[in-house]
C-alpha positions in Angstrom: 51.8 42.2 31.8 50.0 38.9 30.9 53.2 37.2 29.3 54.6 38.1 33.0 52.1 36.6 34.7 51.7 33.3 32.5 55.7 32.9 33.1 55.9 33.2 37.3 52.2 31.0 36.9 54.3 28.5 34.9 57.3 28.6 37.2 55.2 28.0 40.3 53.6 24.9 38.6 56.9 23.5 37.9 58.3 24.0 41.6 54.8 22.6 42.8 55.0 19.5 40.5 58.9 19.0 41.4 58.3 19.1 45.3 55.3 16.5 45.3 57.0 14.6 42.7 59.8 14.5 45.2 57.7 13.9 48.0 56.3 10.5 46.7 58.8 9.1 45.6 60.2 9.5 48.5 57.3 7.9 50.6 57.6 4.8 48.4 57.3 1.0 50.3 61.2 0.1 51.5 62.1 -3.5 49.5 60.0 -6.4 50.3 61.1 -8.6 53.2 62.1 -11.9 52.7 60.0 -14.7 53.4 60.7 -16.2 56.5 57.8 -18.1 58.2 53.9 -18.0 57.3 53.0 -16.5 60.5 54.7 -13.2 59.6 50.8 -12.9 56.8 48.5 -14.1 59.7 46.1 -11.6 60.8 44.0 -8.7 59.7 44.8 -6.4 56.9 42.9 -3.2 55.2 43.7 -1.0 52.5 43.3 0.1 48.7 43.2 -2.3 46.2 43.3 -0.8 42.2 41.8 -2.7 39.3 42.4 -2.9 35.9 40.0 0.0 35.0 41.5 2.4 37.5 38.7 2.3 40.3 40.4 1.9 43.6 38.1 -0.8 46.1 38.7 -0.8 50.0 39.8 -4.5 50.6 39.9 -6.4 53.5 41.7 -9.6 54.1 42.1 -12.2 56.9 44.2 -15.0 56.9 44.4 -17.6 59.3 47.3 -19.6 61.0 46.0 -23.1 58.8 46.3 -20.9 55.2 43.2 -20.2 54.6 42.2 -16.7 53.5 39.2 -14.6 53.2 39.1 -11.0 51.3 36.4 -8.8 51.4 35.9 -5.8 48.7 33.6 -2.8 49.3 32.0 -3.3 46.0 31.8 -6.8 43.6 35.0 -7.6 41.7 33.3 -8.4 37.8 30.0 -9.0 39.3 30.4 -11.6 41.2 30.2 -10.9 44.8 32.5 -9.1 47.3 33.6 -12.3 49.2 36.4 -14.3 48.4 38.2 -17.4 49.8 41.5 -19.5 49.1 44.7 -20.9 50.6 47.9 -19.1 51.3 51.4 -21.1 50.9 55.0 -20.0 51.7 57.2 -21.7 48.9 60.9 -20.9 48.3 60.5 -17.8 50.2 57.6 -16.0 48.9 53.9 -16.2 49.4 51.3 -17.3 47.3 47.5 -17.0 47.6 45.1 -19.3 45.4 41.7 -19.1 44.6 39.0 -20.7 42.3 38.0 -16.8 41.7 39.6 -16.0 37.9 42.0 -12.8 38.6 42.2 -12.9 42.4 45.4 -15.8 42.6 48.8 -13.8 42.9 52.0 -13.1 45.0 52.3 -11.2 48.2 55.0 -9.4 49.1 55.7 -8.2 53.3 57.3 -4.8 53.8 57.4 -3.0 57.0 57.1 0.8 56.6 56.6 4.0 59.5 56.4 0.8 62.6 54.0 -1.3 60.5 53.8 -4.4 58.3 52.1 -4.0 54.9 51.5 -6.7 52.1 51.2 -6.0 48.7 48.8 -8.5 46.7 49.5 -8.6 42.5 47.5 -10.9 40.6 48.7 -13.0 38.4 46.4 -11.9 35.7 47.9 -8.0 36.4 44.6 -6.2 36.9 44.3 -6.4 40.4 47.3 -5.1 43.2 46.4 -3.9 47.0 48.4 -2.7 49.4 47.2 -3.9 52.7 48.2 -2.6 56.1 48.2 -4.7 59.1 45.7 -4.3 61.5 46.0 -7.0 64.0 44.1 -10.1 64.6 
């Protein structure tokens, strides 16, 4: 009776695994959308960010028509304050945010998923990507 068990217990993990598996990958961002104009990254945006060590950080980021940015991150990224500033540039159709702040420079992609626009910020450095919906200005 308990080899019977363990087996329809084993199966039923499998199927459960299999449908979420499934269901993620299926709610995946659509490609990202080209680059057109800077206005398209103007505004407000909120969302997860990751780090390196796996601790996710509610981020949010404003950036303004003349390309300057400003991110705010529930708790300090290394230690150093939760406020950060920079520039934001559109060059040969992607975007590019800058800062004096080691880790936080990187590329942002626009993708526009279920009627709204979503960026997704990578570091150059590769320990720090948010995905940011947008929330107007």
């Amino acid at each position: 009776m308990k080899h019977f068990v363990t087996r329809h217990l084993y199966w039923l993990f499998l199927g459960t695994l299999l449908v979420l598996t499934l269901v993620f990958a299926c709610s995946t961002l659509p490609p990202a959308i080209e680059a057109q104009d800077f206005k398209s990254v103007v505004g407000k945006w909120e969302g997860w960010a990751v780090i390196a060590d796996g601790n996710k950080i509610f981020t949010k980021l404003t950036v303004l028509p003349d390309g300057n940015w400003q991110m705010i991150l529930s708790r300090s990224y290394y230690n150093s304050g939760s406020t950060f500033y920079g520039t934001a540039m559109l060059s040969e159709g992607k975007f590019r945010f800058d800062t004096t702040f080691p880790g936080l420079s990187g590329n942002v992609t626009l993708h526009f998923w279920e009627n709204t626009n979503w960026i997704i910020y990578f570091s150059d450095d590769g320990r720090f990507k948010a995905d940011l919906k947008h929330v107007f200005f």
